[in-house]
N, C-alpha and C positions, 0 to 999 in steps of 0.2 A: 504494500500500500504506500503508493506514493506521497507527500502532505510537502505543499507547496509554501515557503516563506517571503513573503515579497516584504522587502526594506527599501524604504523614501529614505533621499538623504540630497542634502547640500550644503558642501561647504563643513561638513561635519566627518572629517576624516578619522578624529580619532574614538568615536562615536560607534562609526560601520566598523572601525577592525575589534571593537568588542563586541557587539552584535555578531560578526563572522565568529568570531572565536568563541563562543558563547554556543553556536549553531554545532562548530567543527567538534566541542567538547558532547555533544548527545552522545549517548549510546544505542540509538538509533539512524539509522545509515541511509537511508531512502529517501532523502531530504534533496528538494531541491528551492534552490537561494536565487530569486529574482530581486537586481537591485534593481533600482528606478535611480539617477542620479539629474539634479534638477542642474546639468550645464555649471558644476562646481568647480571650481579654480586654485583649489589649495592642494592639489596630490591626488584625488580621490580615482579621478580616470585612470591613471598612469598605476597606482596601487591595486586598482581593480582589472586593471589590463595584466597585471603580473601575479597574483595573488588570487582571483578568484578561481579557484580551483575544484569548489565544490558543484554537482551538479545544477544547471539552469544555466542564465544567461543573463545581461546587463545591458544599459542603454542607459547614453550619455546623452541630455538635448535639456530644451529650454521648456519651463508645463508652466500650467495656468494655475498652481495651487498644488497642496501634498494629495487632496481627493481624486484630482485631475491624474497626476502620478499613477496614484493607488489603483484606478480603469486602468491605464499603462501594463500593470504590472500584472492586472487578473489575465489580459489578453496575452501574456508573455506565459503566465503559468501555465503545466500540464499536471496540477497532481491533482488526487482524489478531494482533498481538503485543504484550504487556504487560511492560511495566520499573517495576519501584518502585523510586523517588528521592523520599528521607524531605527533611523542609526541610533544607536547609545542604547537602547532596551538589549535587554537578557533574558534569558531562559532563568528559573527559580532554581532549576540543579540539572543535570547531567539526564536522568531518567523523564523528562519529564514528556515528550514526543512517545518515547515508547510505554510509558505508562496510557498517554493517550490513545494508541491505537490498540493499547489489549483492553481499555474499555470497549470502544468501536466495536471489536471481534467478540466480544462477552454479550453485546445488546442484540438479541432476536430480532429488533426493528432495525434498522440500519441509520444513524443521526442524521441529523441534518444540521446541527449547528449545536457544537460542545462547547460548554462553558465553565470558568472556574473562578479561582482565587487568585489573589498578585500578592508580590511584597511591592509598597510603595517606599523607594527610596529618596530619601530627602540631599541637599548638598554636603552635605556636612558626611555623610554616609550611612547615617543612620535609617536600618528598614522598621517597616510597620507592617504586619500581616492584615491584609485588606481581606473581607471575606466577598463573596458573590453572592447576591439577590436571586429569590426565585426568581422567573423567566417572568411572571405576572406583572413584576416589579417596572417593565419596560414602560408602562404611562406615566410611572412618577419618572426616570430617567434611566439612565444607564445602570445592569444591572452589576458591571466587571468592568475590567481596562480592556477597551480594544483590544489590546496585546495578548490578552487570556482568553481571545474567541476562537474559535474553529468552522469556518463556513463550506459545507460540502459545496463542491463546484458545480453541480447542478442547481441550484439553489440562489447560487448570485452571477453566474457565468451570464445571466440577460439583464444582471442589475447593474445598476450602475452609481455609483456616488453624486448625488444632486449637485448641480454645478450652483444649485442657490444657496446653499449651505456651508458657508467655509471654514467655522470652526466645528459645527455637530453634525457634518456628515458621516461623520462612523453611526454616531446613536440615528437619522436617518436611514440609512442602510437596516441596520437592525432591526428597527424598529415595523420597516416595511418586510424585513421576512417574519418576524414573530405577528405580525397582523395576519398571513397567510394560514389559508384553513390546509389544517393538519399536516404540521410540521412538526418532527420529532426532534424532543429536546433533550440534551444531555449534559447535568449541571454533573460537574467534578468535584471532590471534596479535598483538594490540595490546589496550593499555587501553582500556577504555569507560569507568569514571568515576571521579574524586577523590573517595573517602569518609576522611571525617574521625573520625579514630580520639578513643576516649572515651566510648563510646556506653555504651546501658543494659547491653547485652552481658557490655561490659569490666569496667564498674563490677558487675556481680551475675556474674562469673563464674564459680563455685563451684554459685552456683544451675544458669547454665547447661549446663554441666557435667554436671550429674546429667540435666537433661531431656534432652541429646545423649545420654548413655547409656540414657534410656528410648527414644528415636528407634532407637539402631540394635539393639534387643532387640525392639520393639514392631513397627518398621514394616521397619529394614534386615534383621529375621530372623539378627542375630547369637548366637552359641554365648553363654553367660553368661561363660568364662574370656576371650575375646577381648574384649568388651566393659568386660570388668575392667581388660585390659591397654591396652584405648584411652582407657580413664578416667585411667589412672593416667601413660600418658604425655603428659594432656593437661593433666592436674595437675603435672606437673613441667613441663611448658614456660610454663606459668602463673608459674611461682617464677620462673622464671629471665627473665622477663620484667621481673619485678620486681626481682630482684639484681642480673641482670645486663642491661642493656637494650642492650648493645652486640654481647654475644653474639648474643644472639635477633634481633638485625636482620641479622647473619652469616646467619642458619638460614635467616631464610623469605625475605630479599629479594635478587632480583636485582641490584637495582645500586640508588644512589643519585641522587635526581633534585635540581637545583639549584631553591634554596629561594628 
C-alpha cells in the first residue's frame, strides 16, 4: 500500500531536510515524497535536485498560494492515501505510517479518511500532546492538524482546495468530504505528527476566523445564529491565548510532553 506525502515549501530549506529526514526515518518503506516548491531561492532546488532520493517527484515554479500548491501536489501523487506535511512538520516517531496502515488492513470497511493526534511544538521546543475530536466535531472547527489527516485518493482526487479560502482551506477540504453521505471514518488513538505552532494561520487569525465562519455557513450548512456563536467563541479563545497562555494550554491539551 502505497501512502503519498506531498510537502509545500519556500524559501524554507532547513524546514524540508527535517520533514525529508523525518519521512526517511519511518519504518515503513512505501512512501512516496511529493515536494511542491513555490520558485524558492535559498538552496532548496539545487538540495532537492541532489538529495531527493526517496520515491515520487518534485517541481520547482511560481503558485498562487500553499492551497494552490497543495492541487499541485494531489495531481503529482500516485498512492492509495494522501498526508500533507508542509516543510519543518514531523512524523510523532518512526512507527507511525506503519502503525497506520495495519489499522487500514484491521478495518473490514476500507477508510476513507484517518485521523489522529499531534504533538504541538512550541519555539522554544517545548511539545504539548494535542488530542483529536470526534469526526462530528467538524461544524465547530477543525477536528486534528492537517498534518495528522489521511485522505484516501478516491475521495479528494476530484476535490480540490477552494481558491477562496486562503488560510482555512485544509478545514474547507475537510469539511466538504465529512459532509459527504457515507464516508468511512477512522479516528487513531496516538499522535501522527509534530506540527510546529506559529504558522500563517496563527499569525492572520482574525482573517481566519471569518473564512471558518464562511466554511460552516457555505459548505457545513450552519443556521446564521450558530455560526455567530462559533465565531464569537472562537474569538475569545483567540484572546485568551494571548492573555492568558497558561490557561488555554489547561483547555485544549492533554498532558505535557518533555521538551
Amino acid at each position: 500500500m502505497k501512502i503519498s506525502i506531498i510537502t509545500v515549501c519556500r524559501n524554507d530549506i532547513n524546514g524540508l531536510q527535517n520533514t525529508f529526514a523525518s519521512i526517511q526515518a519511518q519504518d515503513f518503506h512505501d512512501i512516496e515524497w511529493c515536494v511542491i516548491d513555490g520558485n524558492s531561492s535559498d538552496g532548496t532546488v539545487a538540495w532537492l535536485r541532489d538529495k531527493h532520493k526517496l520515491k515520487g517527484s518534485w517541481l520547482s515554479e511560481p503558485d498562487n498560494g500553499i492551497y494552490d500548491a497543495m492541487n499541485k501536489g494531489v495531481l503529482l501523487s500516485t498512492g492509495r492515501y494522501i498526508l500533507f506535511m508542509n516543510s519543518g512538520d514531523e512524523f510523532a516517531g518512526p512507527n507511525v505510517i506503519s502503525n497506520i496502515v495495519h489499522h487500514i488492513n484491521y478495518e473490514k470497511i476500507t477508510p476513507d479518511f484517518i485521523y489522529g493526534d499531534s504533538l504541538d511544538v512550541e519555539e522554544n521546543g517545548q511539545s504539548y500532546y494535542r488530542k483529536a475530536l470526534p469526526a462530528s466535531y467538524i461544524k465547530v472547527g477543525m477536528i486534528t492538524r492537517h498534518q495528522a489527516m489521511f485522505y484516501r485518493r478516491e475521495c479528494i482526487s476530484n476535490e480540490k482546495y477552494p481558491s477562496n479560502f486562503k488560510l482555512s482551506g485544509d478545514y474547507a477540504l475537510t469539511a466538504n468530504l465529512l459532509m459527504k453521505e457515507n464516508i468511512n471514518v477512522l479516528k487513531v488513538n496516538f499522535p501522527i505528527c509534530q506540527f510546529s505552532s506559529g504558522g500563517k494561520h496563527d499569525i492572520h487569525r482574525l482573517k481566519a476566523l471569518l473564512e471558518d465562519f464562511k466554511i460552516r455557513r457555505e459548505i457545513l450548512k450552519e443556521n446564521l445564529a450558530t455560526s455567530l456563536l462559533l465565531f464569537c467563541v472562537h474569538l475569545v479563545h483567540h484572546y485568551i491565548r494571548i492573555i492568558a497562555p497558561s490557561l488555554n494550554k489547561k483547555i485544549i491539551y492533554k498532558t505535557r510532553v518533555q521538551g
